[in-house]
C-alpha positions in Angstrom: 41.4 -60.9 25.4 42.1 -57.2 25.1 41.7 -57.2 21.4 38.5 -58.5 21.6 37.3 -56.1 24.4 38.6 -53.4 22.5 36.4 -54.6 19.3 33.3 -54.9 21.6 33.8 -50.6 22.6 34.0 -49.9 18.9 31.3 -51.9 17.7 29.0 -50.4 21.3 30.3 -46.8 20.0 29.5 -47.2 16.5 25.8 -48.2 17.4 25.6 -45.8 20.2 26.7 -42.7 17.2 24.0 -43.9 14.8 20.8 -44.4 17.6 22.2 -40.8 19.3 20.1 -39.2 15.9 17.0 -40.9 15.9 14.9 -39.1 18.7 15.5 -35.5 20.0 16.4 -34.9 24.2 13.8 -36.0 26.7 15.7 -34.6 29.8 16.8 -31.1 31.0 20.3 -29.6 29.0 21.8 -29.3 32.8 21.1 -32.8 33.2 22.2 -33.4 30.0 25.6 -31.6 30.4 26.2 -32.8 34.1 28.1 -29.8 34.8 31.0 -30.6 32.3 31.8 -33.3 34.3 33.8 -36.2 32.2 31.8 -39.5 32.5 35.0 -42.2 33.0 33.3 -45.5 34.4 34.4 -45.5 38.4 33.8 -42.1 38.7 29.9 -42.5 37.4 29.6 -45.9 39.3 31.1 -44.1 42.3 28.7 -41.5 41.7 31.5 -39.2 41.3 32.9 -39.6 45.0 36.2 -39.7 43.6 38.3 -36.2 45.2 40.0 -38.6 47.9 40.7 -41.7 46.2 40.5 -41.2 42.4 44.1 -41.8 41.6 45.3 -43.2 38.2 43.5 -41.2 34.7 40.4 -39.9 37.1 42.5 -37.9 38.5 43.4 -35.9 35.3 39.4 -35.0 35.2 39.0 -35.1 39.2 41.2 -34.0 41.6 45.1 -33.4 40.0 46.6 -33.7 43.5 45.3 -38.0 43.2 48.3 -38.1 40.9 51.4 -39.2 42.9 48.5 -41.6 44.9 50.1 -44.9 42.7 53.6 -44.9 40.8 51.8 -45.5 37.7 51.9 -45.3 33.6 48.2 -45.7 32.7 46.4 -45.2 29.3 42.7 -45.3 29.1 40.2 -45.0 26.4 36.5 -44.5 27.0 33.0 -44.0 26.0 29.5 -42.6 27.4 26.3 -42.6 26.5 22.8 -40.7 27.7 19.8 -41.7 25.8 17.1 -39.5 26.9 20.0 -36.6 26.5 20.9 -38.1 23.3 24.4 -37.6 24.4 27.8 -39.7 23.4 31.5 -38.6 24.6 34.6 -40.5 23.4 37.7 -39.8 24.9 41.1 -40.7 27.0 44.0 -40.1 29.2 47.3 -40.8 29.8 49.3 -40.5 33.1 52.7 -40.8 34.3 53.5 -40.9 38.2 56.4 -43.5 38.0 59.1 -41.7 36.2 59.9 -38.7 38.6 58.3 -37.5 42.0 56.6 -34.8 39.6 53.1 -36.8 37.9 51.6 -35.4 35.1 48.7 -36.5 32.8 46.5 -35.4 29.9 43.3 -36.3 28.7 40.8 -35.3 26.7 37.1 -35.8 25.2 34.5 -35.0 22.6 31.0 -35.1 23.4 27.4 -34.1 21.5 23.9 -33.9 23.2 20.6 -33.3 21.7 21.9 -33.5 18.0 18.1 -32.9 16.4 17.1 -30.1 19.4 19.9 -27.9 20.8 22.9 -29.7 19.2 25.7 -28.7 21.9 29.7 -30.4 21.3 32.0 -29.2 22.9 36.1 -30.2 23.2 37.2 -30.9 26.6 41.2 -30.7 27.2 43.0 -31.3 30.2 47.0 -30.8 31.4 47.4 -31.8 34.8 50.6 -31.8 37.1 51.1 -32.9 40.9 54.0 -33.0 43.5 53.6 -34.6 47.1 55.1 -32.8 49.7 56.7 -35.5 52.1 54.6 -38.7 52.4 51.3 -37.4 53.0 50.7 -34.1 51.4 50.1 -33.8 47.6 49.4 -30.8 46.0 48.3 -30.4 41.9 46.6 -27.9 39.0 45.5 -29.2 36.1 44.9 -26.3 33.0 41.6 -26.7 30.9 40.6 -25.9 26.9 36.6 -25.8 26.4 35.0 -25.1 23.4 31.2 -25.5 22.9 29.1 -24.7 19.9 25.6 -24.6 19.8 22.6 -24.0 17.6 21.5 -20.7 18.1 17.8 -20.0 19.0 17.3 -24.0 19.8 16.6 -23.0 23.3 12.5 -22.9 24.8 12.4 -19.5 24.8 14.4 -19.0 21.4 17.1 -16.7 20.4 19.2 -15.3 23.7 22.9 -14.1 23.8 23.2 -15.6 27.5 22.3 -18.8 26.7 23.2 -19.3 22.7 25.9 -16.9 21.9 26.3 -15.9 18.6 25.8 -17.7 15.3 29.1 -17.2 14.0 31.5 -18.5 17.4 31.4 -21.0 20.0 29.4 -20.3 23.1 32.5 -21.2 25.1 36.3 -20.9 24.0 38.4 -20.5 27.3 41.3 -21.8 29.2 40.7 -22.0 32.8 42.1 -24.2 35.2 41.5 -26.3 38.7 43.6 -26.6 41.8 43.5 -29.6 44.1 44.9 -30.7 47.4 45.1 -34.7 49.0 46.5 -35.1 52.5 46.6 -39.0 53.9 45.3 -38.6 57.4 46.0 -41.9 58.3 47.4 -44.8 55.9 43.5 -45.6 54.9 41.8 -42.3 55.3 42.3 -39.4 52.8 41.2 -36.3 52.3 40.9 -34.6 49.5 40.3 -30.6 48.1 40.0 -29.1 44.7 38.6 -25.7 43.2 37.0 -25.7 39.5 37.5 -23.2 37.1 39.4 -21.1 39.4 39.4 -18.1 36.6 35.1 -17.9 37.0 34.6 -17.9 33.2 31.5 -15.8 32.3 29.5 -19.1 31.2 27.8 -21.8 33.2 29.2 -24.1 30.8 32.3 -24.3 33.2 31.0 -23.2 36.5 33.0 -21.9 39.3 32.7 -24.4 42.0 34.7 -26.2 45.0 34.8 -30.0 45.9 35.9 -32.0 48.8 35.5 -35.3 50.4 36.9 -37.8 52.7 37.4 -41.7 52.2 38.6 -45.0 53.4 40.2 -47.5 51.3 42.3 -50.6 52.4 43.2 -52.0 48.6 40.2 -54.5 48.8 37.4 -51.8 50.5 36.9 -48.1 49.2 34.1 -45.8 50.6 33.6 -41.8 49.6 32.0 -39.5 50.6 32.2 -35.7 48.7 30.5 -32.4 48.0 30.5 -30.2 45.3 29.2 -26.6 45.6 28.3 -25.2 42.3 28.5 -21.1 42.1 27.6 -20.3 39.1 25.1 -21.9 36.7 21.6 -21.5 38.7 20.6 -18.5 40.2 21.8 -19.0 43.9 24.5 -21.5 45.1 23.5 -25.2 45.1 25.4 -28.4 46.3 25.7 -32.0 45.3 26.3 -34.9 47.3 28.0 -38.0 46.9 28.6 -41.1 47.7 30.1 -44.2 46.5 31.9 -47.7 47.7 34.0 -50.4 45.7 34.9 -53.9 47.1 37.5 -55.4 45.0 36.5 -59.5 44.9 38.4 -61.9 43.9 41.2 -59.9 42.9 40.1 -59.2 39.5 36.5 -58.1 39.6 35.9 -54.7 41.3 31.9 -54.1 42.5 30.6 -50.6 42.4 27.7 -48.4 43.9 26.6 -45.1 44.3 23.8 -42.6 45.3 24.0 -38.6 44.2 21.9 -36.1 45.3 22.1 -32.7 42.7 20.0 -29.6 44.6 20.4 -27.8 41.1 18.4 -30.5 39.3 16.5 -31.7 42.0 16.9 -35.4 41.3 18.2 -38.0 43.3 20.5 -40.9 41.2 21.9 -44.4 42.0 24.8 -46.1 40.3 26.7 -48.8 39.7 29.6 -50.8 38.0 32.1 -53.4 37.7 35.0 -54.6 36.2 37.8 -57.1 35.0 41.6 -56.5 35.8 44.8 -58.3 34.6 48.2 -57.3 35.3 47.9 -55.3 32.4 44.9 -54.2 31.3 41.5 -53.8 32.9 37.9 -53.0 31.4 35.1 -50.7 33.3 31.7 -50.4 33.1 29.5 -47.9 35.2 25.9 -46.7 34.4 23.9 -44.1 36.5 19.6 -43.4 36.9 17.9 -41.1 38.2 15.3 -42.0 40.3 13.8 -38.9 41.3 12.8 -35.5 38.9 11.1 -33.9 36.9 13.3 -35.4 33.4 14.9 -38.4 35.0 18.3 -39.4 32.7 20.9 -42.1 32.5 24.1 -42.2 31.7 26.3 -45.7 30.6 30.5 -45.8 30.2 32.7 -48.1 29.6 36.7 -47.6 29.6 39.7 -49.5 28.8 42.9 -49.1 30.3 46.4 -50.7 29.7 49.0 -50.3 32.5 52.4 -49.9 31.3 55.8 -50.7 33.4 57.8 -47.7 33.2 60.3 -48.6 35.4 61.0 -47.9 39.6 59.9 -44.4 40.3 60.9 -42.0 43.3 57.5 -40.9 44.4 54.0 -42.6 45.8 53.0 -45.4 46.2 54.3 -48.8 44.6 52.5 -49.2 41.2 49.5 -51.8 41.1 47.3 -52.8 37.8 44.2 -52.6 40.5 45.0 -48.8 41.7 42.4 -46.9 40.4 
């Protein structure tokens, strides 16, 4: 079963490089670039309410302090695709919360938008580490690598050293890094905390913002709710909201949705997903729409993951193949 799921994301990833090519962007490059954000399936079904309850590899790109959430060794692979972006990412992580209280995880992607208009990649490298602090405080960083390139003078209203750089070097080649906090209020509500890009690099590529939100989850029901207050890449501050909910039937099928509201973008999006988990694999799909805006985009993923029994660890929560 997983061989042949893993042969259905590399055929869907070979025909989703070759039809990125054929037609230049139809939406806006901030929609297209979604603040940086990494595109792993629950988070975009969720509509990226994931700061509370995004334990497992979404933590690595969410909130670090998620880590010690499960006593888990997770490794996940995944794809995206935006069509009227003409964006793909390909990517992974790997986490470890089951060997020592201290979790840790890396992960990392590759992604390319607009290849026949402004023809942005950009690497995307992530270290994160966690501790919890008695039973229901957890505190983590996780250090960041972005490099972008793009063609200069692509833009609408052509060559700019704000917004292309210069012809020779990236637009973007920085380390910064994000700090997050998760306290359990009660044994099914969380809370959760993080700050992005804590150093405020000079480019909106990786904009200096905070995130929280608050969420239920009994192992079979999950609701979200979070914010996310961008500083840096329009000209005044502007939020997003989120909210998402995941019901996991039958024990091996969980059901997504989502709705986002993005103030810098002005659209409004709905999402959703589902998936198939065995004891040790499981395979995600989410896809989000806009459904208001001016360029309305989607964006598709799909992720494998393979949960791996390393052994009795001294921190979090006992190790499930359905923690997320």
């Amino acid at each position: 079963m997983a061989t042949a799921i893993a042969i259905g994301i590399g055929s869907l990833t070979h025909s989703v490089a070759g039809v990125a090519h054929a037609d230049p962007s139809s939406t806006s490059i901030d929609q297209g670039y979604d603040l940086g954000e990494i595109p792993q399936p629950r988070a975009i079904a969720m509509a990226g309410a994931q700061e509370a309850w995004g334990g497992s590899t979404i933590a690595v790109f969410k909130n670090p302090a998620n880590l010690p959430l499960y006593r888990v060794y997770h490794l996940e692979g995944l794809a995206a695709w935006g069509p009227e972006a003409r964006r793909q990412t390909y990517g992974g992580a790997v986490v470890d919360s089951s060997t020592s209280r201290l979790a840790g995880g890396f992960g990392g992607t590759w992604s390319q938008m607009d290849p026949d208009g402004i023809k942005r990649s950009w690497a995307d490298l992530r270290l994160a580490i966690a501790y919890p602090l008695g039973d229901r405080l957890s505190i983590g960083v996780t250090g960041r690598y972005l490099r972008a390139t793009q063609r200069v003078a692509s833009g609408p209203l052509g060559a700019s050293l704000a917004s292309d750089g210069t012809s020779g070097d990236p637009m973007v080649n920085e380390f910064t890094f994000d700090a997050g906090a998760a306290v359990s209020i009660t044994e099914g509500l969380r809370l959760g905390v993080r700050g992005l890009n804590l150093t405020a690099p000079s480019s909106t590529l990786a904009p200096l913002a905070l995130a929280g939100g608050i969420g239920y989850s009994n192992q079979t029901f999950t609701i979200e709710a979070d914010t996310l207050i961008d500083f840096k890449t329009n000209e005044s501050t502007r939020p997003r909201a989120m909210v998402g909910a995941e019901f996991l039937a039958a024990d091996h099928f969980p059901l997504r949705a989502g709705y986002r509201y993005d103030d810098g973008t002005k659209t409004n999006a709905v999402s959703l997903g589902v998936g198939y988990i065995e004891r040790k694999f499981s395979v995600e799909f989410g896809g989000r729409r806009d459904v208001s805006g001016d360029h309305p985009a989607t964006l598709l993923s799909i992720g494998l993951r393979f949960f791996i029994d390393a052994g009795a660890g001294s921190g979090g929560q006992d190790s499930q193949p359905d923690s997320f």
